[in-house]
C-alpha positions, -999 to +999 in steps of 0.1 A: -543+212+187-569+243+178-586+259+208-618+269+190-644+296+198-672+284+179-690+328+181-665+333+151-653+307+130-634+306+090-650+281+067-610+271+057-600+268+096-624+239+095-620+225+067-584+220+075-593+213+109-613+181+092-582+177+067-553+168+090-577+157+117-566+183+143-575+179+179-598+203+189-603+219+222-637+241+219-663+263+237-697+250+236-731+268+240-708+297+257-696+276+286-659+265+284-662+229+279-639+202+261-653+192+231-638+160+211-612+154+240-603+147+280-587+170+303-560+147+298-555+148+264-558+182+263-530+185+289-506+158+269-506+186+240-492+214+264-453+221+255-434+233+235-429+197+209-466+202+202-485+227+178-510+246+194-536+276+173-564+296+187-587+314+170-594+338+194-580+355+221-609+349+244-590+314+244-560+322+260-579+318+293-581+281+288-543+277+290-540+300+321-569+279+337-562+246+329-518+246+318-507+276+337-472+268+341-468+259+307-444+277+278-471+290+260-490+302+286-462+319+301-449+339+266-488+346+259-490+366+289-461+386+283-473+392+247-509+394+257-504+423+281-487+454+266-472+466+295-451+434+301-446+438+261-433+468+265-411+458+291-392+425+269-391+453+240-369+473+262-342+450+254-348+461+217-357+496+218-340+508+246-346+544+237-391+540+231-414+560+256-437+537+274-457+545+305-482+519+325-509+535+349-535+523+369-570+537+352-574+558+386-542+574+380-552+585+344-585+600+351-566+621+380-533+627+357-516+661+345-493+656+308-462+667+326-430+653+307-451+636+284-435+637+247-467+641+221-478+624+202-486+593+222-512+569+217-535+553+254-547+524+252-557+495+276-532+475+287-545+442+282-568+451+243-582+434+213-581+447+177-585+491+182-606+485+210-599+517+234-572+529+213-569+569+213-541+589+194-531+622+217-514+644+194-509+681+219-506+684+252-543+709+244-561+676+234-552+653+265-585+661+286-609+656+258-589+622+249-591+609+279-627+617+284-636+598+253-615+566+264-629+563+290-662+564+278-646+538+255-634+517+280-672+517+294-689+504+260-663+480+263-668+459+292-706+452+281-692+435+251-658+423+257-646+400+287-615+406+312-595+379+295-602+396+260-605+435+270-593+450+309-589+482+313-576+482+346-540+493+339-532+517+310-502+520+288-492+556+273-468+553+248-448+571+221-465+577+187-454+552+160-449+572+125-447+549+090-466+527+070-485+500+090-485+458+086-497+435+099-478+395+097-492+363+106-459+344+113-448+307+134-418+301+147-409+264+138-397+232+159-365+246+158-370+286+166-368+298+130-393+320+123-419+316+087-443+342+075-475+331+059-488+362+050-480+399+050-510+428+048-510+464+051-535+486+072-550+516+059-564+546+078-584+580+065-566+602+087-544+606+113-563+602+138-579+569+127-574+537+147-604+513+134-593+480+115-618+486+088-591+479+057-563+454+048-546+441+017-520+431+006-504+426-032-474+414-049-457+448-053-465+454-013-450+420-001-418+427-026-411+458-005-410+445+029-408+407+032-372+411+037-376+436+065-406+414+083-377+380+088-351+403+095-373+416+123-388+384+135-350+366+132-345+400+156-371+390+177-364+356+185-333+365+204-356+378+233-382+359+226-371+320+224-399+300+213-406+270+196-443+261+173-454+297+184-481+312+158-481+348+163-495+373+146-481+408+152-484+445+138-453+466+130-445+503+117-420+508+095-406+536+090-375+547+066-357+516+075-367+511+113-395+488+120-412+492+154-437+463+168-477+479+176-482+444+192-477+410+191-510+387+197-500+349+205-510+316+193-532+334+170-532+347+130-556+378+122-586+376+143-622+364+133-607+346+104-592+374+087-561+354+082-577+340+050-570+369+028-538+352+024-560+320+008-581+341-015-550+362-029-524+339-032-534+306-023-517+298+007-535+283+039-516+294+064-535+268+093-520+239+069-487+254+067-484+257+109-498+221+116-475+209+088-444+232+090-436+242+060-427+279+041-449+294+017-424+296-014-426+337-016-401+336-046-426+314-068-455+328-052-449+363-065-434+355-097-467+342-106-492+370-088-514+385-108-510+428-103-547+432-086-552+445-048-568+414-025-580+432+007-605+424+035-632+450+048-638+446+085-675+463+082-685+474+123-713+489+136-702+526+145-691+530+184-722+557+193-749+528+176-765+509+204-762+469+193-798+467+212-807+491+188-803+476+158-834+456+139-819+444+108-783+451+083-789+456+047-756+433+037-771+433-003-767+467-007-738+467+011-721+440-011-729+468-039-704+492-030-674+463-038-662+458-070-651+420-066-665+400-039-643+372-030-663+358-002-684+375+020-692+366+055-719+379+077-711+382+114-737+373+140-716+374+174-733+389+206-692+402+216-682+418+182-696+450+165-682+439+133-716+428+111-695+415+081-666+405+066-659+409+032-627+396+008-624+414-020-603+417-053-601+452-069-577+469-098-566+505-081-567+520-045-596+543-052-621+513-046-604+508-014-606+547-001-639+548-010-647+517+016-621+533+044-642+564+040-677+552+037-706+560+062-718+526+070-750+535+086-772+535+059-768+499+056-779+495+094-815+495+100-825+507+139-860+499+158-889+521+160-873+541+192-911+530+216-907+496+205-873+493+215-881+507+247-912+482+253-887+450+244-864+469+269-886+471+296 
């Protein structure tokens, strides 16, 4: 079954959907209603012999409203809520500084026996939503003041279910090279990976998901070290048909988990790089469980990068603000489009999303590093204010 919110939705998701004639569970003209099936039905596919996919996290709600007891329901709230994540990592990493506050308690809060870097963040978050790296103990007060002007921006675009920011997590600074994994594990526990991508940043300080890719030589290096961590995994975490997608550091040869985000693969259909760069569709590989054949896979990839540009308005642009988005001249700065997907969703700032193909990295710096407000076109400031009024 796929629990579908219709705001954001990948061309392959339903054309697989229409494939193997999924059951679908959806959200219709922004009301939660079932579309295509009874309450009924949608209850017979709630444990843990069925196969179950969002494509959202704003989905997750469904299963706590209408199947709260249920397996899924129960390991996407422990997941979903980093704090509780945290908590079942314990049993991993006994050694990892983690910290959960109530928001009160961090505007009112002193740094004492707090071991820098760490990196706030809402408890319950989406994508880098609220995330703030802390670096001294000298930058804490300025941090703080600018997540929690964060946290307010937030809650006029994001729901509870999606974004809270109720209870905080503080935790230790992750070093290493960042990936991100769209995964299951299978009928009978074993874990598959479907696709492996690595995250870029400008600088240190940088937590936006603007870039992602992934290539032969990349998967070569960790693929081993991604099942060795999800076999790992599975011995606290016993699941069975369980997509997850989840974000690791690696660093030497530790990897450390970011977070894990259940019943899901990379958000707002990003999952599809995977499709465009090596031909794999991950949503037909779940509902049909089987293994992409990595070994054959790579033997025949080509040597080019395959990354995704997650294009978002900037954080201090007002979306009430904006009149129109030049996406032509934005397709301009990319080498290789691959597919290119404008974003119209009154709960994202992302305004595009753009697959690409390029030769060398320096095409992909340039697009980390790139001021996208020129391609964003604002309202006369009086009119704005008149359609305001």
């Amino acid at each position: 079954m796929i629990l579908l919110d219709e705001e954001i939705v990948s061309p392959l998701l339903i054309e697989t959907i229409n494939q193997l004639h999924v059951p679908v569970f959806k959200k219709q003209n922004t009301q939660e209603a079932i579309g295509g099936m009874s309450k009924e039905e949608f209850l017979s596919q709630i444990n843990e012999n069925k196969k179950i996919l969002t494509n959202s996290e704003s989905c997750l709600s469904w299963l706590e409203t209408y199947a709260p007891d249920s397996e899924q329901n129960r390991w996407s709230k422990q997941l979903k809520d980093k704090g509780m994540f945290r908590q079942l990592l314990s049993k991993m990493y006994p050694d990892y500084f983690y910290k959960v506050i109530q928001l009160d308690e961090l505007e009112n809060m002193t740094p004492v026996d707090i071991p820098f870097p760490v990196v706030i963040k809402p408890a319950k978050g989406y994508s880098s939503v609220g995330v703030h790296k802390i670096k001294t103990k000298d930058q804490w007060k300025s941090s703080i003041d600018r997540f929690m002007s964060d946290l307010l921006m937030a809650k006029n675009i994001y729901g509870k279910e999606v974004v809270d920011g109720e209870r905080i997590l503080i935790e230790k600074w992750i070093h290493g090279d960042e990936y991100a994994v769209d995964g299951y594990y299978d009928s009978k526990g074993n874990p598959v990976i479907l696709n492996i991508f690595k995250h870029l940043y400008k600088d240190e300080y940088d937590t936006s998901d603007r870039i992602y890719f992934t290539s032969r030589k990349m998967i070569r290096e960790v693929l081993n070290d991604m099942y060795l961590f999800m076999e790992k995994f599975k011995e606290i975490f016993p699941v069975k048909n369980f997509p997850i997608h989840f974000e690791v550091r690696k660093h030497h040869d530790s990897i450390i988990p970011i977070e894990m985000n259940p019943l899901r693969f990379a958000g707002a259909g990003t999952t599809d790089l995977g499709y465009y760069a090596y031909q794999t569709n991950g949503y037909k590989h779940y509902f049909e469980e089987t293994i992409p054949d990595w070994e054959a896979i790579l033997d025949s990839q080509d040597e080019n990068i395959y990354g995704f540009c997650c294009a978002e308005v900037p954080i201090d642009v007002s979306l009430n603000l904006i009149e129109s988005i030049d996406h032509e001249s934005f397709k301009e700065q990319f080498t290789t489009i691959l597919d290119y997907r404008e974003i119209h969703a009154a709960n994202d700032r992302t305004f595009a999303i753009v697959f690409f193909k390029s030769e060398n990295m320096k095409e992909l710096d340039h697009l980390l590093k790139m001021d996208l407000r020129p391609y964003i076109k604002l309202k006369d400031v009086k009119s704005a204010k008149l359609l305001n009024k």
